[in-house]
C-alpha positions in Angstrom: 2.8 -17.6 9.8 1.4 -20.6 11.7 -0.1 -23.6 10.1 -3.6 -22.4 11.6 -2.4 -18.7 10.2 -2.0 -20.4 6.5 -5.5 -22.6 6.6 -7.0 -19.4 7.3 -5.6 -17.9 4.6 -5.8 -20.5 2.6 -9.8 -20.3 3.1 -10.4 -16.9 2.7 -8.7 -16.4 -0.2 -10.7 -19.4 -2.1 -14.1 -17.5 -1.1 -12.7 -14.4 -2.4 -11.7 -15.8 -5.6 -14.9 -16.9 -7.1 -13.7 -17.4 -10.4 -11.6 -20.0 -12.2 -8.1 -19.7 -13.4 -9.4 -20.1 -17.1 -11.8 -17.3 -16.3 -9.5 -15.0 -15.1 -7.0 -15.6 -17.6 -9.9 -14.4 -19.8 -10.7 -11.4 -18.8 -7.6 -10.3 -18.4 -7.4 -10.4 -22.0 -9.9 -8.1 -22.5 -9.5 -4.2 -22.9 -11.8 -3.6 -19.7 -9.1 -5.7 -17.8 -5.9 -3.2 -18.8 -8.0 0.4 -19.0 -9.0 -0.2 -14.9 -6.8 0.1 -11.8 -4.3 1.6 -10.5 -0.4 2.5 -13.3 2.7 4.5 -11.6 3.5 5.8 -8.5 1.1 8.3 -9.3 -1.8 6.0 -10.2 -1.8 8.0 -13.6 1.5 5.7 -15.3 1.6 3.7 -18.0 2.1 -0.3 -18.4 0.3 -2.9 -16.3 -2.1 -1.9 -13.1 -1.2 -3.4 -9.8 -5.0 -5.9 -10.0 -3.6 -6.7 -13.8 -0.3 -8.0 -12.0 -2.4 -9.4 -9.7 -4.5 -12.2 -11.5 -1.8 -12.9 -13.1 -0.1 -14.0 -9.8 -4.0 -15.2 -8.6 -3.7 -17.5 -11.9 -0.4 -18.9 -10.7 -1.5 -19.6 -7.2 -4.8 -20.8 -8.0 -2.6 -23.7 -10.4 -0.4 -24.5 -7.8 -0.6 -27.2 -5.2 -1.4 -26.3 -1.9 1.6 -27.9 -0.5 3.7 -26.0 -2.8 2.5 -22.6 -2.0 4.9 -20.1 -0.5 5.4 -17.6 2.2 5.3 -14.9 -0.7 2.1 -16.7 -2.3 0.3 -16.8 1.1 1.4 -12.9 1.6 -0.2 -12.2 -1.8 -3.3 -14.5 -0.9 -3.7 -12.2 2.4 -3.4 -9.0 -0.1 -6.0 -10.4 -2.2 -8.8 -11.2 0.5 -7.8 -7.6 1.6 -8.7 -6.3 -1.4 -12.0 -7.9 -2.3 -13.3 -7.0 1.3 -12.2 -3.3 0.9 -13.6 -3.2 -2.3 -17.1 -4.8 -2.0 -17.6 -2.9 1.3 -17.4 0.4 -1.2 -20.3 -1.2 -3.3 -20.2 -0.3 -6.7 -22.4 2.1 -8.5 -26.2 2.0 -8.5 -26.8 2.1 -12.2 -24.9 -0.2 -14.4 -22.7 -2.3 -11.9 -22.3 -5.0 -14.7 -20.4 -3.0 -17.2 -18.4 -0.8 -14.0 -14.9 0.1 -13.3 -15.7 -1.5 -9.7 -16.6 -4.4 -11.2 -14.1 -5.0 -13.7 -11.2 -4.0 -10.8 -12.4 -6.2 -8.8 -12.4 -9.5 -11.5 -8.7 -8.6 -12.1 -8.4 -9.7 -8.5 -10.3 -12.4 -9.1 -13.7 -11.7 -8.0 -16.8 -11.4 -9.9 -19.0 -9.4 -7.3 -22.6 -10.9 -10.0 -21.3 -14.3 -9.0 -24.1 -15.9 -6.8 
């Protein structure tokens, strides 16, 4: 990855994240956090979803200097901005998107889609 690769990166992935490490941490604490996502091979498992797993690792890069970021961390910062795009291009349901599935999958990555 170039230098210009990594700035690019670098900025997409800090307007995808729109929330705060603290934040994050938060909900990811919460039961709406763990019930959402995808568990297992299957997507039906057990144990942590892959966007639980995921702010975690968002926490960690969002706390870390940009100089000290990695190859992996920029690979997982390219994931993320993958993600979020994907995601918010589904829009989420019509009704009730505050208290959604869509909504709480996509603040495991980071990303509160009622965040002006």
């Amino acid at each position: 990855m170039t230098d210009d690769d990594r700035e690019q990166v670098y900025k997409d992935f800090n307007e995808a994240v729109n929330m705060p490490p603290a934040e994050i941490e938060k909900f990811l604490n919460t039961d709406e956090s763990k019930e959402v996502g995808w568990k297992g091979k299957d997507g039906n498992g057990d144990g942590e979803s892959v966007g639980h797993a995921s702010g975690r690792r968002i926490v960690e890069i969002k706390r870390t200097k940009k100089a000290d970021l990695t190859d992996d961390d920029y690979a997982h910062m390219k994931k993320v901005v993958g993600y979020v795009h994907r995601h918010m291009a589904q829009g989420g349901p019509e009704d009730d998107k505050e208290h959604s599935a869509w909504r709480y999958s996509l603040m495991n990555w980071g990303h509160d889609p009622l965040k002006k």
